[in-house]
N, C-alpha and C positions, 0 to 999 in steps of 0.2 A: 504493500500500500504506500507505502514512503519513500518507495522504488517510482513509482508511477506520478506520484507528486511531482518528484525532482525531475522525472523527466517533462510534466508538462511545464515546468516551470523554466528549463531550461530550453524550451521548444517555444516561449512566447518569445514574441520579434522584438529585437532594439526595439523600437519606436514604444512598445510598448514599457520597457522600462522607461524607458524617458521621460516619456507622460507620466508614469506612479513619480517617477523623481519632482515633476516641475508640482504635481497635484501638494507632493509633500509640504514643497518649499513654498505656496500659497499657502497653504492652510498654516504653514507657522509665521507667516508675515502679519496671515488675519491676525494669532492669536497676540502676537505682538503688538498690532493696531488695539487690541481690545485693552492689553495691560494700559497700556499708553494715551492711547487721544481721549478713549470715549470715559473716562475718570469723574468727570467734572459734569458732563451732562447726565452719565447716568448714575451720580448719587442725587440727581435736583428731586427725583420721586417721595426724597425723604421729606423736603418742607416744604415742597413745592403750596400742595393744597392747603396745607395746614396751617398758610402765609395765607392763602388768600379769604380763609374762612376765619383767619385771627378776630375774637370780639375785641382787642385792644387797637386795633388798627384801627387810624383817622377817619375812616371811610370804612367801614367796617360791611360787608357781604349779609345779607342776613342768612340763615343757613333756610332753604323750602327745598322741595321736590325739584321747582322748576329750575330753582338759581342753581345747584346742584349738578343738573342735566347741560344748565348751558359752561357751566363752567367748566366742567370734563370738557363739554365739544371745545370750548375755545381752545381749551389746552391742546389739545389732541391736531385741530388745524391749525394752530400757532405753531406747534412743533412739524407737521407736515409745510405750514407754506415757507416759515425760514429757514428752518434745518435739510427738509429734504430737497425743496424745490433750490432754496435759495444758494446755500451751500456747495450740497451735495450733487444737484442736476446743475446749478449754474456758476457759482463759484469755483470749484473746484477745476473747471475748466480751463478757466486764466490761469494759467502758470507759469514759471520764467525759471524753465529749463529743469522740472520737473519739481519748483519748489514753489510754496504756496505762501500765504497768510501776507498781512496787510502789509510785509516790509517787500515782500514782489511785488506786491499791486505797485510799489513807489519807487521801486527802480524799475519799472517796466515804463512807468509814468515818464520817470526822466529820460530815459534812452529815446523815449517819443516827441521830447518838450523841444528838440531841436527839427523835427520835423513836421510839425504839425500844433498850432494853438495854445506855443507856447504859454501865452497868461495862463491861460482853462488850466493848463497841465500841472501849472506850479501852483495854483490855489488849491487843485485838488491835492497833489502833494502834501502841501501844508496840511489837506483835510485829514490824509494819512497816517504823517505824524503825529496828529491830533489823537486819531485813532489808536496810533502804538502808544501813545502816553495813558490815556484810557484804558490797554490793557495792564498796565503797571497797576493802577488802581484795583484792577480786576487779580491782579497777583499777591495783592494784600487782603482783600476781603474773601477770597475764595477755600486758602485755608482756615480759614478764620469760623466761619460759616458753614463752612463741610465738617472738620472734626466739632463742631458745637454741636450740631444734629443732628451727629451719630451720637456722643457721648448723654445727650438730652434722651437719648433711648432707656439709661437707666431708669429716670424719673415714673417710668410707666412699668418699670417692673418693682422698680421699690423705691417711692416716694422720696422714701428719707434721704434719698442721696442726695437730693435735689442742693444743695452748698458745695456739692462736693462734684459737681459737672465743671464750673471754672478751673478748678485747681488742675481738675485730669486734663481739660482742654489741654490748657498751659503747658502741663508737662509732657503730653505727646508732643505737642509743636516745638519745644526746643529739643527733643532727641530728634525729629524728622529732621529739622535746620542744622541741625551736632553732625549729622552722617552725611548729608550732602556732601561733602567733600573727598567720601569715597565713591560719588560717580553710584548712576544706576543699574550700570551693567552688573552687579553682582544680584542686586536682589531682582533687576526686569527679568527674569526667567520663569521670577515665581508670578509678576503681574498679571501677566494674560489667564493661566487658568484662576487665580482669585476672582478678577472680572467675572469668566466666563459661570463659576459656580454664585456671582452675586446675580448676575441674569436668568440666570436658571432660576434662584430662589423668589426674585422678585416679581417674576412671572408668574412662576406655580402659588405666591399667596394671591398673587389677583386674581390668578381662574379660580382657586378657593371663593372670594369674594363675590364673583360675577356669578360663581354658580348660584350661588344665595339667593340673589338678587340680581336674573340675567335681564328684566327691563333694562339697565344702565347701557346694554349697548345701543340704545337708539340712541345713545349719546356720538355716536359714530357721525350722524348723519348733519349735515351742515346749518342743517333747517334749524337744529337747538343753538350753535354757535350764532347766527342771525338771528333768532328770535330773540336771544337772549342781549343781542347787542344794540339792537334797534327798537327793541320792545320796552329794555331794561337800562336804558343808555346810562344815565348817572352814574347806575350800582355796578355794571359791567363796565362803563370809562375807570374806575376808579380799581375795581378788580384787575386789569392789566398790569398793574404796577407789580403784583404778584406773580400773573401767570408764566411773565419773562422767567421768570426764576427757571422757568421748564426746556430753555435753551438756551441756560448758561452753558458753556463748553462747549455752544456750537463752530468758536473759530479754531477752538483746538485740531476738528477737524481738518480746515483748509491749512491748518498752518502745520500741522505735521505730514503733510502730506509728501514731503518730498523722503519722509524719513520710510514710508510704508505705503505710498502707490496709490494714487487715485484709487485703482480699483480693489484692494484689501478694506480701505474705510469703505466705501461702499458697500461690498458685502457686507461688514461686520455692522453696518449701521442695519439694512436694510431687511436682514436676514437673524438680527438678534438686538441688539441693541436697542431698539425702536419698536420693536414686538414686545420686550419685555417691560419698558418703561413706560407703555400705553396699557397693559394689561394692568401697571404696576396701580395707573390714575384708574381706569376703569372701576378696580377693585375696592381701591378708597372711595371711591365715588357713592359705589354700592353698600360698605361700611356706613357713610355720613346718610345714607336715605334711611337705613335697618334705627340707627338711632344717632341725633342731631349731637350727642354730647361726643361721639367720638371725634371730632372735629379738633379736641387734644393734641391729640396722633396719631392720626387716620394711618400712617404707614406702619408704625409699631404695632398697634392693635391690629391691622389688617393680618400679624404672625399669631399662630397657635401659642396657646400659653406655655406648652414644654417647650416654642424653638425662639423665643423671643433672645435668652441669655447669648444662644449660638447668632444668634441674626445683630444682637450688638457688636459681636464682637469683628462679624463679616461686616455689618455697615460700618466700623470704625478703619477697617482696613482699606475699604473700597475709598473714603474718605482718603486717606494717609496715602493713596495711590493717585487721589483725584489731584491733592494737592503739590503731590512730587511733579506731575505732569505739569501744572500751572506755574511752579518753580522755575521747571526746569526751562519752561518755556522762557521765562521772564531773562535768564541769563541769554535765552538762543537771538531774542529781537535787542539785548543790552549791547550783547556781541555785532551783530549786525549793523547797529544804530550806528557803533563806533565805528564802524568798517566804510561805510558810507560819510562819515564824517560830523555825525549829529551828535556822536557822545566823546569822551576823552576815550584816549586808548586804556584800559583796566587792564588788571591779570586775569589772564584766561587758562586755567588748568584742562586739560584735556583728561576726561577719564576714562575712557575708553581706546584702545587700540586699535579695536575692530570696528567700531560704529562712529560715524560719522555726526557731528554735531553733540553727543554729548561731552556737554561742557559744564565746568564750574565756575563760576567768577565768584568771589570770596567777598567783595564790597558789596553789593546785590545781597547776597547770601545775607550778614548780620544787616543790611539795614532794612528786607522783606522779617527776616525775625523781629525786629524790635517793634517796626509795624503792623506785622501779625498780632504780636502779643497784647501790643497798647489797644488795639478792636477789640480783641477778648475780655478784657479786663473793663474797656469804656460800656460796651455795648452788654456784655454777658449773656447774650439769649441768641440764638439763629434768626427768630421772629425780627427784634431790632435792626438786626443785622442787613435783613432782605430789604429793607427802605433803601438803604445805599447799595446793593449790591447790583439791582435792576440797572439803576443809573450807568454804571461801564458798559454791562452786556449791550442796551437796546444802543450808546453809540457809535459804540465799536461795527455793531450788526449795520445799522441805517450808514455808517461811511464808507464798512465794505461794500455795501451794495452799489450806492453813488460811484464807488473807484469800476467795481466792474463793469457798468452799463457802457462806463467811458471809453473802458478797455476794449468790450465787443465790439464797439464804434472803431475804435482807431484801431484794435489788430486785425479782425476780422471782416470789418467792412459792413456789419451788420445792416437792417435797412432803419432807418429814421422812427418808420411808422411802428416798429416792432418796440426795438430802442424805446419809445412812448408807452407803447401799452405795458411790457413788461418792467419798466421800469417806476411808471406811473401806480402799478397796481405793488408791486413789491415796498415801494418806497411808502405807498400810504399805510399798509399796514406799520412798517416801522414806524413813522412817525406817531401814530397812534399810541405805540407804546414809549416813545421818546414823552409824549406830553403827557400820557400817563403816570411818567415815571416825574416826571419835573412836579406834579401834586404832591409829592412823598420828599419835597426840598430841603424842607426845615425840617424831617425829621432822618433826615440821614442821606438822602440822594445829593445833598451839597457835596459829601466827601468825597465819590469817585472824579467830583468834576472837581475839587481843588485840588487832590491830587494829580488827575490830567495835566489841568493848565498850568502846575506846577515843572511837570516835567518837560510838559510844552515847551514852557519858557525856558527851561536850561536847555532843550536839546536846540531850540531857535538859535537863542544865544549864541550855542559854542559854535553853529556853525556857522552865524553871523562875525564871531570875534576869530573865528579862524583863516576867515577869505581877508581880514584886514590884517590879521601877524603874518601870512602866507604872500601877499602883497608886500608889506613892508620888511619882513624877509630878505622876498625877492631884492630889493633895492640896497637891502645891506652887503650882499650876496655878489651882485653885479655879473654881468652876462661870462656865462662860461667860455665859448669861443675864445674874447678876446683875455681870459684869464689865461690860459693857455699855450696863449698865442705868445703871452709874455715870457711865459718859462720857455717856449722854443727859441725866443728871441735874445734869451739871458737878461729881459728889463729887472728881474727880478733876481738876484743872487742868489741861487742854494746850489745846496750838497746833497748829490745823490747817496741814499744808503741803500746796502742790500736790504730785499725784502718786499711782500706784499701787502699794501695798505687797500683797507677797504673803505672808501665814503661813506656814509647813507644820505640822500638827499633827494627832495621833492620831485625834482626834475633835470633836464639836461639841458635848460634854459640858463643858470645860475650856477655858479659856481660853490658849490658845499663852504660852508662859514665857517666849518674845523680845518679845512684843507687850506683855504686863504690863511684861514688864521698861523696854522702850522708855516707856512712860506714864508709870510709877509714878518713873524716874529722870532720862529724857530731857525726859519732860512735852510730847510729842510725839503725833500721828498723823495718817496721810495722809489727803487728801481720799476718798482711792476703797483701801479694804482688802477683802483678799480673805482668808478665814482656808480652806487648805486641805487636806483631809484624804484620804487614800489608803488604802483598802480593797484587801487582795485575796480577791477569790474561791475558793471552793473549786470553780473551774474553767479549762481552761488557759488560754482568751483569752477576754476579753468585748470584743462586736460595739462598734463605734466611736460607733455611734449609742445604745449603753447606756454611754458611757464615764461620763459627769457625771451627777451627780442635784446639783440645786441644792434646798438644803431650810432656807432664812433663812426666819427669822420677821417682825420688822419692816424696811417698807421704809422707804428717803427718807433713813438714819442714814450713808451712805455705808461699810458693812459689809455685807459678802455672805461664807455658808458655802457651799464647794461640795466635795461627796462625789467625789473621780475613782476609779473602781475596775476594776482590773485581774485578769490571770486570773494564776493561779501561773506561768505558763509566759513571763511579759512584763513588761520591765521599766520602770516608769515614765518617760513623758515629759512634766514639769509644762509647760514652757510650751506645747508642742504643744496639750494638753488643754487650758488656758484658753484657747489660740484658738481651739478648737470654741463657747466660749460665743458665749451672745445678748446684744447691749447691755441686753433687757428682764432678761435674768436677772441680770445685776451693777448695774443703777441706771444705766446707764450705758456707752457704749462701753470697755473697759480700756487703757490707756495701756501696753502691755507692751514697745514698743521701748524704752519706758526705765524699768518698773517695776522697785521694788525687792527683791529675795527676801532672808526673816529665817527663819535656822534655829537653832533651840533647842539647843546642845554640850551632853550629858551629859558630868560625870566621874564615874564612880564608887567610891564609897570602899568599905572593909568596915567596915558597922559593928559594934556588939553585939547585935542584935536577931537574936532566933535563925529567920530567915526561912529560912537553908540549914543546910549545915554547914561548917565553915570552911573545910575544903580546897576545897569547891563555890564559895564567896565567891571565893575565891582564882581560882580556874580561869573564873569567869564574868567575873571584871574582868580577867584575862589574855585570853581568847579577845576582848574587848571590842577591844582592841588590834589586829586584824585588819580592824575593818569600815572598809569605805570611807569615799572623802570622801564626803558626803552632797548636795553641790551638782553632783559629776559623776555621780553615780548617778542623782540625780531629773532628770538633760540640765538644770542651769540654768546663766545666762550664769556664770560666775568674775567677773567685772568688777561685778557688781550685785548681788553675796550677801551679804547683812552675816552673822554667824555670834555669836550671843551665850549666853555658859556659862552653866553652873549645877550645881552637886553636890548628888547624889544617894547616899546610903549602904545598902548590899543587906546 
């Protein structure tokens, strides 16, 4: 029998192994997309309803039959028209070279602003970083808000803990922020099947639920989400401000997509994710009709009384997974922002070998901890919490959408008249929830928007204050050619020494401000110079064999310009990249075990020249104070980096 196995086994065709191989290696992309994106969206079934049906709430739901039925349906087509339509069928499709989320929408934006509508392009732009500053807000309240609503689970199996929800918050959130720094590759193995057994359980308590009480699925149908909206305008404008809560995590989506494939999120949404977290509302739904008091916590109580202990402990994890994902994200658009030139350059630790994009930045890290914690402590309840939390999701959502329409315009060539309707019908439903969400101001939706405009303003700023020290630079700097041209000519007196020196510098316009300096004082320079300059792309990684453009003009002078350019998504590694070079393209093999590297210190002063406005001066030579060292950023040796200053007045 085992004789006859083996040989049909050994009798199926190549192709067919291939296929069991690629079927494998999908199915473990999905189950990775599930550890990872879908975190945030699908822990929202915990407070979602239980936010919207709060008696403490300004605007408070009343709990009937009818309000009940429309409020599942709204949920249910709120999460189908933004999540699945908006996202998943139309988002996701703008990508910029297989990476997604709002920091592609805005280098796709830029790479277009020289060919087309320039203004349009740069306000939208602006609209985008707007957008990524919103999701920073979204990176402080999301664990904040997640582990509170898992942990508020005790309160419903035994009361008395209820003082003792804060403390535990607390202290999971500084062990989660304590490990960051070993990177998620060691524990992402265990995320996806955690995910996939919180799907599993959160489904099977709502077909429990629905079976009770299977009326609730006429909540499916559109006619309750309308009637209730149009019928019940006040009570339903004012419910929105909760329902959001139900597709928090939806840009997780678009923005991990370069890490897991359009088409893995898709499946794992379409196919589990979205099945389970609509049975999950269904269920509650049917809970709050059987009796109006469960409105407590309709998802807790929606579990059997022996699985509720086990179901804390899964909704505390699915939580601790939601918020690793929203972390991790916060370093991925921190990294980015800088790469593009909106933030300073940080340290970026790489934790991963094998995977691409995860990163840690250590600044992000304690100052998301310290504003985690300060929400837990001010706000203390998930409930409070949801006033402000709405406010990120619905901007972030209504500015992606605005960047897309633009994009299908200008990459695709879309038609005008379509352009209108789909954008017209997509944007009114956001705004709906934008002005819904703006009622809940004063009690908490002010904070994602001053944090926003907070970070707005620093990222404005530095890249405002950067084209004017880059400018003024340039001018201290003076044209490279004719620097050059002097040491060919001997205007300048030095002494050649053996050895390879390495530049770093903007461009090959200017002459590097260590390398004059070194000439002009030292009366020095090496046999073999390298003056080098780093571009990044407005794309996420450039292929290894487009890394260098070597583009010198004369040979023979022992000077060579070479261009290394990277994609926003990576972070420079100089020496790596000089040993990609040709001995033909440097004059010469490069002596790099023992070359030297010279980096230019800016300080900055504020001067009088009315380049900003002074509290901007102020804020741009403070934020300046963050950026990394600049020889561990570019990977150079510490032992072989000379570092030589110079002041600069903004």
């Amino acid at each position: 029998m085992a004789d006859s196995r083996q040989e049909t086994a050994s009798a199926r065709p190549p192709e067919a192994h291939r296929q069991s191989a690629r079927d494998s290696v999908r199915l473990a992309v999905v189950i990775g997309a599930l550890g990872v994106v879908f975190g945030d969206i699908g822990t929202s079934p915990i407070y979602t309803l239980q936010t919207v049906f709060n008696p403490s709430d300004p605007h408070p739901v009343p709990v009937s039959t009818q309000n009940v039925y429309g409020v599942v349906s709204v949920v249910f087509w709120s999460v189908m028209i933004i999540v699945t339509v908006t996202y998943v069928l139309l988002a996701m499709r703008a990508d910029n070279d297989g990476e997604g989320g709002i920091m592609a929408l805005i280098t796709l934006l830029r790479r277009w602003s020289s060919q087309r509508g320039r203004r349009a392009a740069a306000v939208l732009a602006a609209l985008g970083i707007f957008g990524a500053s919103l999701f920073f807000g979204d990176s402080m309240i999301t664990p904040a808000i997640s582990v509170l609503s898992a942990v508020e689970g005790l309160k419903v199996v035994e009361p008395s803990l209820d003082s003792a929800v804060v403390p535990i918050t607390a202290v999971i959130i500084v062990i989660l922020f304590l490990v960051q720094r070993r990177g998620t590759a060691a524990v992402g193995q265990v995320f996806g099947p955690v995910m996939i057994a919180w799907f599993v359980a959160i489904g099977a308590c709502g077909v429990v639920g629905i079976v009770d009480h299977p009326g609730i699925l006429r909540a499916l149908s559109p006619t309750y989400a309308l009637g209730f909206l149009f019928g019940h305008f006040g009570t339903a404008f004012f419910a929105l401000a909760a329902v959001v809560l139900a597709v928090t995590g939806a840009e997780a989506l678009y923005a991990d997509m370069g890490h897991f494939g359009r088409r893995a999120i898709t499946r794992g949404w379409l196919f589990l994710v979205f099945p389970a977290c609509i049975l999950s509302y269904l269920g509650q739904g049917a809970l709050i009709l059987d009796d109006p008091k469960n409105i407590s916590s309709p998802f807790f109580l929606l579990v059997p009384d022996w699985g509720r202990w086990p179901m804390i402990l899964l909704a505390t994890a699915a939580t601790v997974i939601a918020s690793q994902a929203v972390i991790t994200g916060a370093y991925s658009v921190t990294s980015q922002a800088a790469q593009l030139g909106y933030l300073p350059r940080l340290r970026v630790a790489h934790t991963s070998e094998s995977t691409i994009g995860q990163i840690y930045v250590p600044w992000i890290n304690w100052l998301l901890m310290v504003s985690v914690l300060t929400l837990v402590f001010a706000f203390r309840s998930s409930a409070a919490l949801a006033f402000a939390f709405g406010m990120a999701v619905t901007g972030t959502i209504t500015i992606t959408t605005l960047l897309f329409f633009y994009v299908a315009r200008a990459k695709w060539g879309t038609p005008r008249w379509l352009i209108g309707i789909g954008a017209g019908v997509l944007l009114l439903v956001d705004l709906l929830f934008v002005a819904a969400n703006l009622t809940k101001f004063v009690h908490g939706a002010w904070l994602p928007l001053l944090i926003g405009l907070t970070a707005f303003t620093v990222m404005t700023t530095w890249q405002r204050g950067r084209r004017i020290v880059t400018a003024e630079r340039a001018r201290h700097e003076g044209p490279l050619p004719e620097f050059i041209d002097g040491l060919r000519t001997g205007t300048v007196s030095t002494v050649r020494i053996p050895g390879t020196a390495v530049f770093l510098n903007r461009g090959k316009e200017t002459a590097p401000l260590a390398m004059r300096a070194n000439v002009e004082h030292n009366h020095v320079r090496h046999d073999q110079v390298v003056i080098l300059s780093i571009e990044t792309e407005p794309v996420p990684r450039v292929p290894a064999d487009q890394r260098l453009v070597d583009d010198l003009g004369l040979a023979d002078d022992g000077i060579v310009h070479v261009t290394a350019r990277y994609g926003y998504m990576e972070t420079p590694d100089v020496p790596a990249s000089l040993a990609m070079l040709e001995p033909s393209q440097t004059e010469g093999p490069l002596q790099l075990d023992q070359a030297s590297y010279f980096l230019s210190k800016i300080e900055l002063r504020r001067g009088k020249a009315p380049t900003m406005a002074p509290w901007r001066k102020r804020l741009f030579i403070a934020t300046s104070y963050i950026t990394a060292d600049a020889a561990e950023y570019f990977g150079l040796p510490g032992d072989r980096t000379v570092i030589m200053g110079s002041h600069i007045e903004v």
